[in-house]
C-alpha positions as CSV (number, residue, x, y, z in Angstrom):
1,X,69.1,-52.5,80.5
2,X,71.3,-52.4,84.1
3,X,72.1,-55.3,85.4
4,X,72.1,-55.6,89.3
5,X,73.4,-57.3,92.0
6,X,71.0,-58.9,94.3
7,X,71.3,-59.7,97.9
8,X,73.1,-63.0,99.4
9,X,69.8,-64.6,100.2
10,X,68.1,-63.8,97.0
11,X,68.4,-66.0,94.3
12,X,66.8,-64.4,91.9
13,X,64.2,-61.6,91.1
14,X,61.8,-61.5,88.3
15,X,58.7,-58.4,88.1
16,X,57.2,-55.5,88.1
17,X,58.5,-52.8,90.4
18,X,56.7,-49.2,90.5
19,X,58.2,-48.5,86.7
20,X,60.8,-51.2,86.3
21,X,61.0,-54.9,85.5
22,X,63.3,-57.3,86.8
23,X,64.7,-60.1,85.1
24,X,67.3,-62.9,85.6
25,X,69.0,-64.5,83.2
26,X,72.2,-66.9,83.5
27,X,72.4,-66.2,86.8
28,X,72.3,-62.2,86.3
29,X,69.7,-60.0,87.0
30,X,68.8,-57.1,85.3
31,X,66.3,-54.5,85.6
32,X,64.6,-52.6,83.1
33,X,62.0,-49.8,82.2
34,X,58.6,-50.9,82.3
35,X,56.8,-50.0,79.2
36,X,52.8,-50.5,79.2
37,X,51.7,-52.3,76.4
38,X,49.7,-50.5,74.0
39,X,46.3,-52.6,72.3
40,X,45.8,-49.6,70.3
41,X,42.3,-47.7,70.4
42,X,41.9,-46.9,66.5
43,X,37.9,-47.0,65.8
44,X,38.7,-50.5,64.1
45,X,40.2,-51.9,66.7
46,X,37.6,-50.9,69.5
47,X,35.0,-52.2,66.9
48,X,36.5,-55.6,67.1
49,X,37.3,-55.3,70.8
50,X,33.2,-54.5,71.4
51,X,32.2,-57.1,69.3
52,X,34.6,-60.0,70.7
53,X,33.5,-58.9,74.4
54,X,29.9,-58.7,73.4
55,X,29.4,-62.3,71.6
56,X,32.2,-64.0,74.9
57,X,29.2,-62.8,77.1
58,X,26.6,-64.0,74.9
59,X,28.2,-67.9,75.4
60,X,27.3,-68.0,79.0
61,X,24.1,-68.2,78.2
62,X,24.3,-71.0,75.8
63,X,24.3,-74.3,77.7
64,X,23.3,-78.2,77.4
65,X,23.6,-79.5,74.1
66,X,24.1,-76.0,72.1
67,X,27.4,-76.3,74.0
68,X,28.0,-80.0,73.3
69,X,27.5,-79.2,69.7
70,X,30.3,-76.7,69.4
71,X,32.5,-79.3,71.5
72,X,31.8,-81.4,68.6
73,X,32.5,-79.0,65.7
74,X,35.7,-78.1,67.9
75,X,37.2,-81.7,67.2
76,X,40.2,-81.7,65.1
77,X,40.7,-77.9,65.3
78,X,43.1,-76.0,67.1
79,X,40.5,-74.8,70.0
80,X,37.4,-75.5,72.2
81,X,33.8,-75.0,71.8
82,X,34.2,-72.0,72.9
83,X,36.8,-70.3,70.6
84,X,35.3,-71.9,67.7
85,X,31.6,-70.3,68.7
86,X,33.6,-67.0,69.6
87,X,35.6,-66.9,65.6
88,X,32.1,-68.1,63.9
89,X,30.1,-65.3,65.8
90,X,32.8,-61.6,65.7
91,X,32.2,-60.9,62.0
92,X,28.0,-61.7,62.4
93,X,28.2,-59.1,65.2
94,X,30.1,-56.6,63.8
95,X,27.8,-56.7,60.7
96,X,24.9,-56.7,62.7
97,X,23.4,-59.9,61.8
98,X,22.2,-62.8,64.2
99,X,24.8,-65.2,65.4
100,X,24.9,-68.8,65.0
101,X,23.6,-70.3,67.4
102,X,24.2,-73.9,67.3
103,X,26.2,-75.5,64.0
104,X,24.1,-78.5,65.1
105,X,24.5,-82.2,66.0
106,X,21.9,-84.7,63.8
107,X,18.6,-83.0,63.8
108,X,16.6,-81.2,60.8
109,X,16.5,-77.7,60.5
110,X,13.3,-75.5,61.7
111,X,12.4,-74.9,58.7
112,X,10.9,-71.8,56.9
113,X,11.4,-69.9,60.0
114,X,9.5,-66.3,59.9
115,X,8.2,-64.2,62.6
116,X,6.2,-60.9,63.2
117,X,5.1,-58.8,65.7
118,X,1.8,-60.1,68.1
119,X,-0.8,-58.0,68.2
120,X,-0.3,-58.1,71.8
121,X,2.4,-56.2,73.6
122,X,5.7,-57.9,73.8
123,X,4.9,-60.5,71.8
124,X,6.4,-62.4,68.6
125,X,4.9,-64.5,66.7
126,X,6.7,-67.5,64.8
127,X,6.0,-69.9,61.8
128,X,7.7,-72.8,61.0
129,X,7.4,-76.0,59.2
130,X,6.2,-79.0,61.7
131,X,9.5,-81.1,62.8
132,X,9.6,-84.8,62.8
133,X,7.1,-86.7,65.2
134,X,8.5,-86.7,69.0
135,X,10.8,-83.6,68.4
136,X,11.0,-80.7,70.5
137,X,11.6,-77.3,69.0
138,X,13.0,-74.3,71.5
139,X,13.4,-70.7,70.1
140,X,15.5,-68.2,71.7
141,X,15.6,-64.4,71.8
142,X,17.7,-61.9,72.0
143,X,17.3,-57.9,71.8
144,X,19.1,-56.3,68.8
145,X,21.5,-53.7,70.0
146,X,24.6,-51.9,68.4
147,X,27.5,-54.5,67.6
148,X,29.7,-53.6,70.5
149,X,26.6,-53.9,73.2
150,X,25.8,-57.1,75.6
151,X,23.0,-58.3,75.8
152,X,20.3,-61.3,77.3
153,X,20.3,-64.4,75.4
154,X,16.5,-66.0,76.7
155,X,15.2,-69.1,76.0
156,X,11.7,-70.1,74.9
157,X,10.3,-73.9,75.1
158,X,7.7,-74.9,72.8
159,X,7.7,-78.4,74.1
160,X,7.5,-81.2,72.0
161,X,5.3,-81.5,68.5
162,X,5.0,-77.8,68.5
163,X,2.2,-76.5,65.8
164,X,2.8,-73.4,63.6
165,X,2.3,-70.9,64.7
166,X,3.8,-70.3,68.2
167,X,3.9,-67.4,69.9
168,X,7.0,-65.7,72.5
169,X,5.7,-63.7,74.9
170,X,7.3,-61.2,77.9
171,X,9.8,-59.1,75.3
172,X,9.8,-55.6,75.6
173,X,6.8,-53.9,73.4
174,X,8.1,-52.2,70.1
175,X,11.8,-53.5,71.0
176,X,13.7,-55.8,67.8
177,X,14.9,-59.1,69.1
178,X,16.7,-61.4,67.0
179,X,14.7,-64.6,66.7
180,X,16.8,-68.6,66.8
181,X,15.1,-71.6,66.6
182,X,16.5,-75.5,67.5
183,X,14.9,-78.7,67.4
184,X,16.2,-81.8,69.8
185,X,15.4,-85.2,69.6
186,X,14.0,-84.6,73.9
187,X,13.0,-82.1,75.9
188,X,16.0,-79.4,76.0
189,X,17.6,-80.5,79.3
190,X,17.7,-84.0,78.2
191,X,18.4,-83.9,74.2
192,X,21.1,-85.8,72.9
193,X,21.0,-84.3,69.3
194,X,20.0,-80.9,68.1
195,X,19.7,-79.0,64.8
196,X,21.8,-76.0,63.8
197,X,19.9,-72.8,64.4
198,X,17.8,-71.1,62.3
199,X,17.3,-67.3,62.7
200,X,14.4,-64.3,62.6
201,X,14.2,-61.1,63.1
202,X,10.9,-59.1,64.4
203,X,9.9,-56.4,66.9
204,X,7.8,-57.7,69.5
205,X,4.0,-56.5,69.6
């Protein structure tokens, strides 16, 4: 590493310049070899890179009290919301299973969750046990793909006191969605509490 002597009127130097750093310490500045930092490409490590990148985009479409709920599992842990949803969720993608959703916040499971193609195109149909009186269940969808891939995260509101069976319709005919289902004590804007998520899988109609 060379140190250097800098002009009079500056100070000090500090960064990148073309392939050399600069650096004061003490009152000396030195200047160095840049040297790119290597995050290694090993089939591993760009499985894990896919995966993280994939289920950070899938959290933007999370919002309202799914988010609140992960704020609230996030107390008393090193993190947010949002890194706790983003360590719970890597290992489910990279195994190709359905992410959690929501850890919940005071509300019963859906339970018995199970869902099967519509006979009409782009269509799934889901069956569920009936939640208390007054509570509003919302399913969400969202296309399987490889681990690494984005993908849409749509939600579905079946309003409150929903019976069993109830149907999601719009998906892409013959496509495999993965299949989440919440209930709130109100109507989805508005809730307060929510259940953790319970999951499906199915091809639409």
């Amino acid at each position: 590493m060379a140190r250097i002597k800098l002009p009079s009127y500056i100070k000090e130097g500090h960064g990148r310049m073309e392939d050399a750093v600069i650096v004061t310490r003490d009152g000396y500045s030195y200047m160095k070899t840049y040297r790119r930092y290597d995050r290694g490409s090993s089939p591993k490590q760009m499985e894990v890179r896919q995966a993280f990148s994939s289920v950070v985009a899938d959290w933007k479409y999370l919002k309202g009290i799914i988010r609140e709920s992960w704020d609230i599992m996030a107390e008393g842990r090193r993190g947010t919301g949002y890194s706790t949803f983003i360590g719970e969720n890597i290992s489910r993608r990279r195994a190709g299973e359905p992410l959690m959703l929501c850890p919940g916040n005071g509300e019963e499971l859906a339970m018995n969750l199970t869902a099967v193609p519509d006979a009409a195109p782009g269509g799934i149909v889901c069956m569920f046990l009936s939640a208390e009186p007054g509570c509003h269940v919302t399913f969400f969808t969202r296309q399987e793909a490889e681990p690494g891939k984005k993908g849409i995260i749509t939600r579905h509101d079946a309003g409150a006191d929903p019976c069993s069976p109830f149907t999601i319709k719009g998906l892409e005919p013959g496509a495999k969605y993965n299949v989440w289902a919440v209930v709130t004590d109100s109507v989805y804007e508005e809730a307060v509490t929510v259940s953790a998520s319970v999951s499906a899988v199915s091809t639409a109609g």
